[in-house]
PDB file of N, CA, C, O and CB in Angstrom:
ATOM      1  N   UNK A   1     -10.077   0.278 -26.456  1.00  0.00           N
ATOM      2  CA  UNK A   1      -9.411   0.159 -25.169  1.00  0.00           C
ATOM      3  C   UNK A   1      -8.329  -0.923 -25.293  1.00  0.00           C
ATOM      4  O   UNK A   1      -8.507  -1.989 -25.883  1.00  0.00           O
ATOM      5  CB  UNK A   1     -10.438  -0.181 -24.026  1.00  0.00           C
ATOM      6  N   UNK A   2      -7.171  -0.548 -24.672  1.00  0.00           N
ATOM      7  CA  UNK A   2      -5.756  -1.866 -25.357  1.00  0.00           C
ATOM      8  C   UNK A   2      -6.058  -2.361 -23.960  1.00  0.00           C
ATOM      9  O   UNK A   2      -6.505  -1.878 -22.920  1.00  0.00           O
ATOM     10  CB  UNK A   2      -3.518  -1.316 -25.861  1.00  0.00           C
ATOM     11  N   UNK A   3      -5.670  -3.398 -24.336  1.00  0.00           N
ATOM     12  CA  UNK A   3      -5.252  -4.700 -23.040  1.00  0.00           C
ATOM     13  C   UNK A   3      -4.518  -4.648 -22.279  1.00  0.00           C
ATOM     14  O   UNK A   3      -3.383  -4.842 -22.715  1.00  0.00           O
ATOM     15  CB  UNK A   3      -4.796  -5.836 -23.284  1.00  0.00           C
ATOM     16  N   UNK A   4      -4.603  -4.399 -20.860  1.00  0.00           N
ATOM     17  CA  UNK A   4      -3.713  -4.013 -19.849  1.00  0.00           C
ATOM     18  C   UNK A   4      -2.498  -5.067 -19.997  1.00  0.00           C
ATOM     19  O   UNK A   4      -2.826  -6.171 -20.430  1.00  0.00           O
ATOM     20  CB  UNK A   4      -4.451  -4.017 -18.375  1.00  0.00           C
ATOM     21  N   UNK A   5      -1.226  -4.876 -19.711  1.00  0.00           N
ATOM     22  CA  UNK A   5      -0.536  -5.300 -19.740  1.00  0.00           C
ATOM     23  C   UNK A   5      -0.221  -6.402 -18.880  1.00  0.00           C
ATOM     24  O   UNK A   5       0.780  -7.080 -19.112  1.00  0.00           O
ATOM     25  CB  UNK A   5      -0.084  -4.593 -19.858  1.00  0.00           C
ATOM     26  N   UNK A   6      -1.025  -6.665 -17.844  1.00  0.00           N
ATOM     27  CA  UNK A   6      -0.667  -7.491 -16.394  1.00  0.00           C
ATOM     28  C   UNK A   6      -1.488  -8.697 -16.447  1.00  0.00           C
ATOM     29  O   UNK A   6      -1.474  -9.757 -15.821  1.00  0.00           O
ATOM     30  CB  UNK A   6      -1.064  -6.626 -14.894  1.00  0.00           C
ATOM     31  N   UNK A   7      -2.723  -7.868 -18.052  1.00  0.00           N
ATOM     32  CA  UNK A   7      -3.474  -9.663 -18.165  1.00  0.00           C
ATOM     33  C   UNK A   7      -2.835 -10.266 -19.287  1.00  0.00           C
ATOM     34  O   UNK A   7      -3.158 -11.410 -19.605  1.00  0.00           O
ATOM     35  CB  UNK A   7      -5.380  -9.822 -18.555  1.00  0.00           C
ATOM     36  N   UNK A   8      -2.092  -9.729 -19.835  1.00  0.00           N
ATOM     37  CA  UNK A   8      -1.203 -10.658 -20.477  1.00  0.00           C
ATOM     38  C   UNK A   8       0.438 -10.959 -20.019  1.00  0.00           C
ATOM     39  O   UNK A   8       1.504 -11.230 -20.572  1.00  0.00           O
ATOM     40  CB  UNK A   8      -1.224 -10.172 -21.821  1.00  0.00           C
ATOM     41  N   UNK A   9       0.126 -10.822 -19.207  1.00  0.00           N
ATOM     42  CA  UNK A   9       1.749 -11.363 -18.411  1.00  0.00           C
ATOM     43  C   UNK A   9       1.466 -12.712 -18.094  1.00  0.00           C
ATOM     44  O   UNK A   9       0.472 -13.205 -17.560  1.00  0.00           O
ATOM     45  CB  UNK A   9       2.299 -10.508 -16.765  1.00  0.00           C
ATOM     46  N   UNK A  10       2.843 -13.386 -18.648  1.00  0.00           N
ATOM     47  CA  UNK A  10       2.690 -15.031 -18.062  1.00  0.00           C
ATOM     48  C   UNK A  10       2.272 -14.971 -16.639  1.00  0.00           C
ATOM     49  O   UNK A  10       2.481 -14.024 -15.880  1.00  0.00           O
ATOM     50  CB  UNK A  10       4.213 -15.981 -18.092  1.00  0.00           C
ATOM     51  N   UNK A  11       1.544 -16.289 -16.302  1.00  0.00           N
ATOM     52  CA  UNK A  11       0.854 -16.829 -15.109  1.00  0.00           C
ATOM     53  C   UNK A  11       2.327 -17.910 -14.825  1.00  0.00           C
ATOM     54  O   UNK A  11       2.560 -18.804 -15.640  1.00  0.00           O
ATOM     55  CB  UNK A  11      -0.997 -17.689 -15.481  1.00  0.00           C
ATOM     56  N   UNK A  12       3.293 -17.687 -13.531  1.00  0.00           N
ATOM     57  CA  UNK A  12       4.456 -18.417 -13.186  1.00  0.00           C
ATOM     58  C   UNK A  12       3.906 -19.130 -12.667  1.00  0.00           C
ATOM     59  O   UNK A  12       2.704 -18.868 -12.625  1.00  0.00           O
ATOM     60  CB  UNK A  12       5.491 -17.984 -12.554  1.00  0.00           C
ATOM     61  N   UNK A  13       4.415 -20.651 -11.836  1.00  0.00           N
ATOM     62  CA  UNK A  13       3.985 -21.493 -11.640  1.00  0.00           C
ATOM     63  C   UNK A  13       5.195 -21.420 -10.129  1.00  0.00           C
ATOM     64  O   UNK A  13       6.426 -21.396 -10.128  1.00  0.00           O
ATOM     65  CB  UNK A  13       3.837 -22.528 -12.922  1.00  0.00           C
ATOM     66  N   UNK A  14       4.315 -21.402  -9.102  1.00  0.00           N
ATOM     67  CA  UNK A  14       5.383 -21.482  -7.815  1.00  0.00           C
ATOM     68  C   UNK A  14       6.730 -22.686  -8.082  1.00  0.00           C
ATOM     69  O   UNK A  14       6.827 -23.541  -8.962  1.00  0.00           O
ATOM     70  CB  UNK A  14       4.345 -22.052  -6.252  1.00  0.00           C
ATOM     71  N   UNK A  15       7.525 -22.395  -7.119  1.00  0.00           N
ATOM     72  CA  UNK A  15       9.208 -23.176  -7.586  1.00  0.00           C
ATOM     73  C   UNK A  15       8.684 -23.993  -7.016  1.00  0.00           C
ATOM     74  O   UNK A  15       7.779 -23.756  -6.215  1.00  0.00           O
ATOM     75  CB  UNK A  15      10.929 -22.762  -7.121  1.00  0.00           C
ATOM     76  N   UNK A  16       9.337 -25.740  -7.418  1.00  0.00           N
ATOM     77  CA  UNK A  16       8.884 -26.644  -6.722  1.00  0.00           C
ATOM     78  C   UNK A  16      10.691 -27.376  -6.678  1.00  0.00           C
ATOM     79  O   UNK A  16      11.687 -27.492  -7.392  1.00  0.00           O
ATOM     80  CB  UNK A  16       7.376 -27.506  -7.494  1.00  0.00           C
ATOM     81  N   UNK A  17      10.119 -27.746  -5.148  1.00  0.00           N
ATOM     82  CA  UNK A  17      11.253 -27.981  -4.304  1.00  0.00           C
ATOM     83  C   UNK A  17      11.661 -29.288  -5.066  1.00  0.00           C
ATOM     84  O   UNK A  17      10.815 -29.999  -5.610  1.00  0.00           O
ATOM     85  CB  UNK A  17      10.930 -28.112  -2.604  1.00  0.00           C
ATOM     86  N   UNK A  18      13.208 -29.611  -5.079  1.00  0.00           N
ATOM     87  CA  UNK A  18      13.408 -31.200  -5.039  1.00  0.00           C
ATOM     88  C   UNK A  18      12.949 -31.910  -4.406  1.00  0.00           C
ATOM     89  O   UNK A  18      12.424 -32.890  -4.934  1.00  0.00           O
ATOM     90  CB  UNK A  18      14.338 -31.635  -4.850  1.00  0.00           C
ATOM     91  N   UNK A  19      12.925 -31.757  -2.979  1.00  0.00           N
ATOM     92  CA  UNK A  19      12.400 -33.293  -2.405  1.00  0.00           C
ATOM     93  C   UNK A  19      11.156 -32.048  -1.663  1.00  0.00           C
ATOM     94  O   UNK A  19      11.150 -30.817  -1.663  1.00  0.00           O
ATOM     95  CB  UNK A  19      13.854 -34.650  -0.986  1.00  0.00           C
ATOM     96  N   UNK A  20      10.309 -32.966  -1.150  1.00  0.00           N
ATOM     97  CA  UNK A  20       8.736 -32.389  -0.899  1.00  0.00           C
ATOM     98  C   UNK A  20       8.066 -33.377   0.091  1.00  0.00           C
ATOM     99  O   UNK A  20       7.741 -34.495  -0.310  1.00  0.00           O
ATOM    100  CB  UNK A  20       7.728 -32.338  -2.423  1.00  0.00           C
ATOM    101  N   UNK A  21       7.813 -32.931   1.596  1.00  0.00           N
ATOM    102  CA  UNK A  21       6.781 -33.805   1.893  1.00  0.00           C
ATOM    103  C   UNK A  21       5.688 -33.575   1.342  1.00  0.00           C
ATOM    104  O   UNK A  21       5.439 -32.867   0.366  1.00  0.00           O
ATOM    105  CB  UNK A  21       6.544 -33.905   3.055  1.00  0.00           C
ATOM    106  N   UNK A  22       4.536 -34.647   2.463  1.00  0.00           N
ATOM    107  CA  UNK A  22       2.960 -34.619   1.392  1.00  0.00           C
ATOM    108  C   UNK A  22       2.124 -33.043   1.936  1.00  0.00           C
ATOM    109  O   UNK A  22       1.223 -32.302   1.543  1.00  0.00           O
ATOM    110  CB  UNK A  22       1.524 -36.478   1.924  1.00  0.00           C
ATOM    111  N   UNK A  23       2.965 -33.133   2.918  1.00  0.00           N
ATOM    112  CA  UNK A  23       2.348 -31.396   3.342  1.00  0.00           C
ATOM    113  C   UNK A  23       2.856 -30.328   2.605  1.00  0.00           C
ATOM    114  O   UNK A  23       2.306 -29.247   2.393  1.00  0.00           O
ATOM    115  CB  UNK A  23       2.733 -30.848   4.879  1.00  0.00           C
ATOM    116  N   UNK A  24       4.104 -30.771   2.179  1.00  0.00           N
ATOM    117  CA  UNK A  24       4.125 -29.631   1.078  1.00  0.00           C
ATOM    118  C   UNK A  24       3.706 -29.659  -0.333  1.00  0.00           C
ATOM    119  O   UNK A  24       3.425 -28.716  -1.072  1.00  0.00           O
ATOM    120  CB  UNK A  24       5.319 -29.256   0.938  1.00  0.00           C
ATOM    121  N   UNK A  25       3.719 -30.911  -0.560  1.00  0.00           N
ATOM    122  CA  UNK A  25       2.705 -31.383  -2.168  1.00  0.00           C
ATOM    123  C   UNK A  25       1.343 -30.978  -2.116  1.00  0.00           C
ATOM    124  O   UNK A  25       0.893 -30.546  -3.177  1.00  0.00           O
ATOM    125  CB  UNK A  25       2.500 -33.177  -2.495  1.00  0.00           C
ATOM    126  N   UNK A  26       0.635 -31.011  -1.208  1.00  0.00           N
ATOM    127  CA  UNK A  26      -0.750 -30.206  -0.970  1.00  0.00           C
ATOM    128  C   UNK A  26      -0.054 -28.914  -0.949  1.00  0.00           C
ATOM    129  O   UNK A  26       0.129 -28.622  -2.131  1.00  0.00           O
ATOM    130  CB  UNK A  26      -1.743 -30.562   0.524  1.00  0.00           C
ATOM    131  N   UNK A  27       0.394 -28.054  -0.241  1.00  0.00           N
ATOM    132  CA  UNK A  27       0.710 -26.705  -0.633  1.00  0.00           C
ATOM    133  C   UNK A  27       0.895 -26.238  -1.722  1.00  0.00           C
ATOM    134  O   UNK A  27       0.522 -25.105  -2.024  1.00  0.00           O
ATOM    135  CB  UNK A  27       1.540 -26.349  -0.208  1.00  0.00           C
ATOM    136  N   UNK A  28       1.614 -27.168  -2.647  1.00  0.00           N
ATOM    137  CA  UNK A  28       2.237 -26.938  -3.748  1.00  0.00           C
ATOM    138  C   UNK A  28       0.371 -27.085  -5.007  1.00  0.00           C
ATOM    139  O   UNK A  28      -0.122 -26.395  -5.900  1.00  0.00           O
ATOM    140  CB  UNK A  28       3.862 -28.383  -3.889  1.00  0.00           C
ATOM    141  N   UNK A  29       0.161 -27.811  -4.604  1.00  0.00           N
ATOM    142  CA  UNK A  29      -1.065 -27.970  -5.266  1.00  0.00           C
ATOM    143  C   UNK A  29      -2.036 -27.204  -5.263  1.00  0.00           C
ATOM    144  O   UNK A  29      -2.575 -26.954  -6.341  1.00  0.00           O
ATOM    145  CB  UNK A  29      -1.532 -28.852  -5.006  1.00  0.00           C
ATOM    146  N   UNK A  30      -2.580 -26.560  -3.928  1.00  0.00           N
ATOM    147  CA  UNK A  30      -2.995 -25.373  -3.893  1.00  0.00           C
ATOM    148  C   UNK A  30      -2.336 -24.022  -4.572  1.00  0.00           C
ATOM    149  O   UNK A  30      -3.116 -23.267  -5.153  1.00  0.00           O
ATOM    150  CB  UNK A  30      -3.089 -25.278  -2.722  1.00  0.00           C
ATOM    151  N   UNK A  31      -0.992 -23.696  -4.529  1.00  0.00           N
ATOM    152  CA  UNK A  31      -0.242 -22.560  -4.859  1.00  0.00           C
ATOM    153  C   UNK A  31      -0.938 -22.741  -6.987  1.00  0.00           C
ATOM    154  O   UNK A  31      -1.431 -21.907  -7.746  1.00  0.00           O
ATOM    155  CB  UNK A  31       2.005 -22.882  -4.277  1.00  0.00           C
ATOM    156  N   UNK A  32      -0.689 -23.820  -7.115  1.00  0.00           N
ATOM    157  CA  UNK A  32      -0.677 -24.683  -8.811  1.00  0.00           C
ATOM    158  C   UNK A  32      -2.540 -23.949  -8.650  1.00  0.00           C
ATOM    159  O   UNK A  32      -2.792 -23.155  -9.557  1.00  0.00           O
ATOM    160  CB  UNK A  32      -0.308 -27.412  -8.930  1.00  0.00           C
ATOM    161  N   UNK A  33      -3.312 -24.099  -7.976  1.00  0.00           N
ATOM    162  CA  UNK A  33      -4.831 -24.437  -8.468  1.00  0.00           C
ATOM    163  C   UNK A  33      -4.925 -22.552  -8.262  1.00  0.00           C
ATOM    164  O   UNK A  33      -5.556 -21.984  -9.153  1.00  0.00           O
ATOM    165  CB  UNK A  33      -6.141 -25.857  -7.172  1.00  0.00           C
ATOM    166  N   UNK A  34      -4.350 -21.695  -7.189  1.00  0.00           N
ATOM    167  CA  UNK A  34      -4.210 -20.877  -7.457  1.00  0.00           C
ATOM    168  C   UNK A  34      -3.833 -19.863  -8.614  1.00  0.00           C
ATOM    169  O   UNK A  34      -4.523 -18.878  -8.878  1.00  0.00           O
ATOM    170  CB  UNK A  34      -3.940 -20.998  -6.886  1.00  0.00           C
ATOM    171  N   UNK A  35      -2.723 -20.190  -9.245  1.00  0.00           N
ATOM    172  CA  UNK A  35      -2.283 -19.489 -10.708  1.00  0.00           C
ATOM    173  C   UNK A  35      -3.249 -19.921 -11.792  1.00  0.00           C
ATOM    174  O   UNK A  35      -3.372 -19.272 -12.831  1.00  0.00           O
ATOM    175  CB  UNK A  35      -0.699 -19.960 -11.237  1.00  0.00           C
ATOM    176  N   UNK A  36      -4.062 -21.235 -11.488  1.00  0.00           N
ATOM    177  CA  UNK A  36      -4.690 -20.839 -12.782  1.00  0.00           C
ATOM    178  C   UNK A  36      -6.071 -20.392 -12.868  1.00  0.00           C
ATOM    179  O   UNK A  36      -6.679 -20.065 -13.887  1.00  0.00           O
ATOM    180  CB  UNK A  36      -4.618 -21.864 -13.625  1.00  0.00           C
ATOM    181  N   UNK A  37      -6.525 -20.422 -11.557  1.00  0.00           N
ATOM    182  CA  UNK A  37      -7.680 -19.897 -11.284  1.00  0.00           C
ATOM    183  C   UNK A  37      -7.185 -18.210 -11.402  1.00  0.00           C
ATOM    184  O   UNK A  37      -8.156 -17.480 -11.200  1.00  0.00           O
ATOM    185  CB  UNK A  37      -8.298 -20.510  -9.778  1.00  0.00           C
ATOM    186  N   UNK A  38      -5.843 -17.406 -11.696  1.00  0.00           N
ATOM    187  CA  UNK A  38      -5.937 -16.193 -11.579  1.00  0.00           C
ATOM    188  C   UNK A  38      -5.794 -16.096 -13.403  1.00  0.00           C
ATOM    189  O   UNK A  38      -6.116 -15.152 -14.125  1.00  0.00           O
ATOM    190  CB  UNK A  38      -4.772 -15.466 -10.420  1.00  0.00           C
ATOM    191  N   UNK A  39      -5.141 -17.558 -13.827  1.00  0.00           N
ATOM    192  CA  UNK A  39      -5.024 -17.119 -15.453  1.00  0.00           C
ATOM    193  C   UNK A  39      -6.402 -17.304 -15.745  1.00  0.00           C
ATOM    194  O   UNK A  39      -6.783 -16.651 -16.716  1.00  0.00           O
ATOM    195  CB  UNK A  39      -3.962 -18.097 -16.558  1.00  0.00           C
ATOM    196  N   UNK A  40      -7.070 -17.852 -15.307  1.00  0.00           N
ATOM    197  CA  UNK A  40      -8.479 -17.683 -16.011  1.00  0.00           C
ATOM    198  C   UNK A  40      -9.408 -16.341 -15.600  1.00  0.00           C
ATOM    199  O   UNK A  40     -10.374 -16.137 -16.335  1.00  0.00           O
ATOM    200  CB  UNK A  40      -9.367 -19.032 -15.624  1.00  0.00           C
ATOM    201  N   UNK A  41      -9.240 -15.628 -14.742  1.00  0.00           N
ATOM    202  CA  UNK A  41      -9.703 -14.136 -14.607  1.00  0.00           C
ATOM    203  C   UNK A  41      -8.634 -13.589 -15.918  1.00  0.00           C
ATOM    204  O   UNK A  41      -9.055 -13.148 -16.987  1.00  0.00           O
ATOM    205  CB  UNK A  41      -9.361 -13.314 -12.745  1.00  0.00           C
ATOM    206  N   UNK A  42      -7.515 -13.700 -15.636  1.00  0.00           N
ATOM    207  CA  UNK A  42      -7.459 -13.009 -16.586  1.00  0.00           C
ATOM    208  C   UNK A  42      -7.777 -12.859 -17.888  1.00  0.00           C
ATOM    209  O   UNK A  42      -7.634 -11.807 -18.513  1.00  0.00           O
ATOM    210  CB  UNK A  42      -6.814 -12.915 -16.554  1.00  0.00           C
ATOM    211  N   UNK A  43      -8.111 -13.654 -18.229  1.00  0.00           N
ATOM    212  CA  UNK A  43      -8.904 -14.773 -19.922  1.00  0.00           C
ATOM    213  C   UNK A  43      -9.866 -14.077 -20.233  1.00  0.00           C
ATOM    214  O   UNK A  43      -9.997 -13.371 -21.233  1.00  0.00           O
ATOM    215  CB  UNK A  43      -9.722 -16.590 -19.766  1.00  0.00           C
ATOM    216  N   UNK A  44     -11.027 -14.365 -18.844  1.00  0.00           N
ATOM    217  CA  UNK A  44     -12.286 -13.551 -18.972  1.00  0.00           C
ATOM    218  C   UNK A  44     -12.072 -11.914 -18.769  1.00  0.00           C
ATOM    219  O   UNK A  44     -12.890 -11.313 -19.464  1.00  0.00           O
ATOM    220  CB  UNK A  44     -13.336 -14.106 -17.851  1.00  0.00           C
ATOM    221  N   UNK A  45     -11.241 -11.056 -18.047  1.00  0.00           N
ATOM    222  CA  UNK A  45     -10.960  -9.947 -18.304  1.00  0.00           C
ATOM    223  C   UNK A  45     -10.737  -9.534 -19.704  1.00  0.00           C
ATOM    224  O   UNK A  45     -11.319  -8.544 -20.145  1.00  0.00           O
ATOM    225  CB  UNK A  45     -10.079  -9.736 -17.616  1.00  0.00           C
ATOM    226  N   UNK A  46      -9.818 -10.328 -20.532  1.00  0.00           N
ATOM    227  CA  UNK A  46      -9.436 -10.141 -22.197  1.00  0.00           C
ATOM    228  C   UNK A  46     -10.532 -10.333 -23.105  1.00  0.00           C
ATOM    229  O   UNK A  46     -10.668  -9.823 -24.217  1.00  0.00           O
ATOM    230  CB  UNK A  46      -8.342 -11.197 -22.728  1.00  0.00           C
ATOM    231  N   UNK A  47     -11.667 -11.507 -22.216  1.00  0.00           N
ATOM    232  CA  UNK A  47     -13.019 -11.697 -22.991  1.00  0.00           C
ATOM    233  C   UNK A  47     -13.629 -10.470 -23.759  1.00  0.00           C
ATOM    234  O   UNK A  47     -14.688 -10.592 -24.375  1.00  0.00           O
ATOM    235  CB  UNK A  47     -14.096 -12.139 -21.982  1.00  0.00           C
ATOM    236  N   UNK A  48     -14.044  -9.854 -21.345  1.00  0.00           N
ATOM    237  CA  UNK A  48     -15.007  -8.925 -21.863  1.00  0.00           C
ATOM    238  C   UNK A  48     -14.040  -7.636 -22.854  1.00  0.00           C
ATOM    239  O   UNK A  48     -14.691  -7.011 -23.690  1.00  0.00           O
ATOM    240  CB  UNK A  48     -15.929  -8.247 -20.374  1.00  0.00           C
ATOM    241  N   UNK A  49     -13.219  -7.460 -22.771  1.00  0.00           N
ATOM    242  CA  UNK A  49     -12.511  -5.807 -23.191  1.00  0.00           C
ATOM    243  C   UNK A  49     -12.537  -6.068 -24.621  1.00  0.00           C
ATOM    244  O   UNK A  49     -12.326  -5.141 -25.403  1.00  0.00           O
ATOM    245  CB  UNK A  49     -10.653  -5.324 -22.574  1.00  0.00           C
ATOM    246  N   UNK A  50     -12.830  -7.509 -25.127  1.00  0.00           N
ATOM    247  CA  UNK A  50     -13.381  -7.693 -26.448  1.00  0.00           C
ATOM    248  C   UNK A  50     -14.590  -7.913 -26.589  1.00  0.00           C
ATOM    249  O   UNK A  50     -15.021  -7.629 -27.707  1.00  0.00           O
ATOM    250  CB  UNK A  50     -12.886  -8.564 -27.064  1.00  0.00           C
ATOM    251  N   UNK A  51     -15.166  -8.236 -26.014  1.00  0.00           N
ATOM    252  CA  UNK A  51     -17.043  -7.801 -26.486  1.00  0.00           C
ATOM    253  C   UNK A  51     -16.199  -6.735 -26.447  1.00  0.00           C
ATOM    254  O   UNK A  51     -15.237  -6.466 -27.167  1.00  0.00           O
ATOM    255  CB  UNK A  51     -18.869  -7.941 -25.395  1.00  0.00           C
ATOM    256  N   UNK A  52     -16.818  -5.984 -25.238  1.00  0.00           N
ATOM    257  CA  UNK A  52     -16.764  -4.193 -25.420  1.00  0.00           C
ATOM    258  C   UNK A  52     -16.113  -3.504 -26.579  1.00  0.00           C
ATOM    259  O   UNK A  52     -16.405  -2.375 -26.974  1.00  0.00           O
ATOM    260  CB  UNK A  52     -15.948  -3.516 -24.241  1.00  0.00           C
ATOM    261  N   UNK A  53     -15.075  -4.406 -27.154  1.00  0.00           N
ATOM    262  CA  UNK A  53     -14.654  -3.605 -28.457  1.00  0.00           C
ATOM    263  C   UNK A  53     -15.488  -4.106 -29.732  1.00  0.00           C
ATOM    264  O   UNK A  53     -15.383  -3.673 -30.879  1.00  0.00           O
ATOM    265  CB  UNK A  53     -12.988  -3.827 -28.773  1.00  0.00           C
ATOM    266  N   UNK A  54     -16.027  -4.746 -29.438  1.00  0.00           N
ATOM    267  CA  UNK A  54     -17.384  -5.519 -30.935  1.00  0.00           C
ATOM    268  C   UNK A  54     -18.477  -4.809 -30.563  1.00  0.00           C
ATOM    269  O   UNK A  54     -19.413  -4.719 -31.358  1.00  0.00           O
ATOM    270  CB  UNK A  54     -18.015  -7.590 -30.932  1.00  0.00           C
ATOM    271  N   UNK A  55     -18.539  -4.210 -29.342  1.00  0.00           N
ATOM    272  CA  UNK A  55     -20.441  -3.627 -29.344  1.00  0.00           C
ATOM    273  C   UNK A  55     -19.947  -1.655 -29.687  1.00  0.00           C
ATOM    274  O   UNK A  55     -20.698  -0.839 -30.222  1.00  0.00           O
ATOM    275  CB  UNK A  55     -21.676  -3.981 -26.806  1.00  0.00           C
ATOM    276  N   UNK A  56     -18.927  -1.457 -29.321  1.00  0.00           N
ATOM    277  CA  UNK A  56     -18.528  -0.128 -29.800  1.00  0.00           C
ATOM    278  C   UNK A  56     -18.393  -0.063 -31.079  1.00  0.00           C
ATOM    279  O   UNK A  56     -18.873   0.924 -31.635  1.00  0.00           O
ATOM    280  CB  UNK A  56     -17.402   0.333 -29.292  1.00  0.00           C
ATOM    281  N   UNK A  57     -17.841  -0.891 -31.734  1.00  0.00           N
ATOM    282  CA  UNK A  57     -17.508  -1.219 -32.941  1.00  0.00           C
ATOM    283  C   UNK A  57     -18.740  -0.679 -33.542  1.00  0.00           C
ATOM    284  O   UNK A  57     -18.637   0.488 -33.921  1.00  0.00           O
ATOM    285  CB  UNK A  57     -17.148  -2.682 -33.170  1.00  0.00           C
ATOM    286  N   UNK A  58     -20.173  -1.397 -33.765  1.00  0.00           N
ATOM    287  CA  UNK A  58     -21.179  -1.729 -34.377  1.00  0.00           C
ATOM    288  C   UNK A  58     -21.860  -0.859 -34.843  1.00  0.00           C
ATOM    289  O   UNK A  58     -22.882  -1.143 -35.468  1.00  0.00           O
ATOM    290  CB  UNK A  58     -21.781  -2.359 -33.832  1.00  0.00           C
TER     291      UNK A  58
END
């Protein structure tokens, strides 16, 4: 099974403004804790589709 293409697409990092209040630095921080909490699904998506290719394998 090949690796979908969308879990290996770079994880972008929202634009960050020049100047920023602290309400938007918390936004911005959330948007940040967001992308990598989705690059790490995608990690473990690439995990399992490799087991699954080592137990077919065997």
């Amino acid at each position: 099974m090949p690796i979908p293409m969308h879990l290996l697409a770079d994880c972008l990092p929202p634009v960050i403004a020049d100047t920023m209040t602290w309400g938007d630095s918390l936004l911005l921080n959330a948007q940040l804790l967001a992308v990598i909490e989705q690059c790490n699904l995608d990690k473990q998506a690439i995990r399992q589709i490799e087991q699954t290719r080592q137990v077919t394998h065997e």
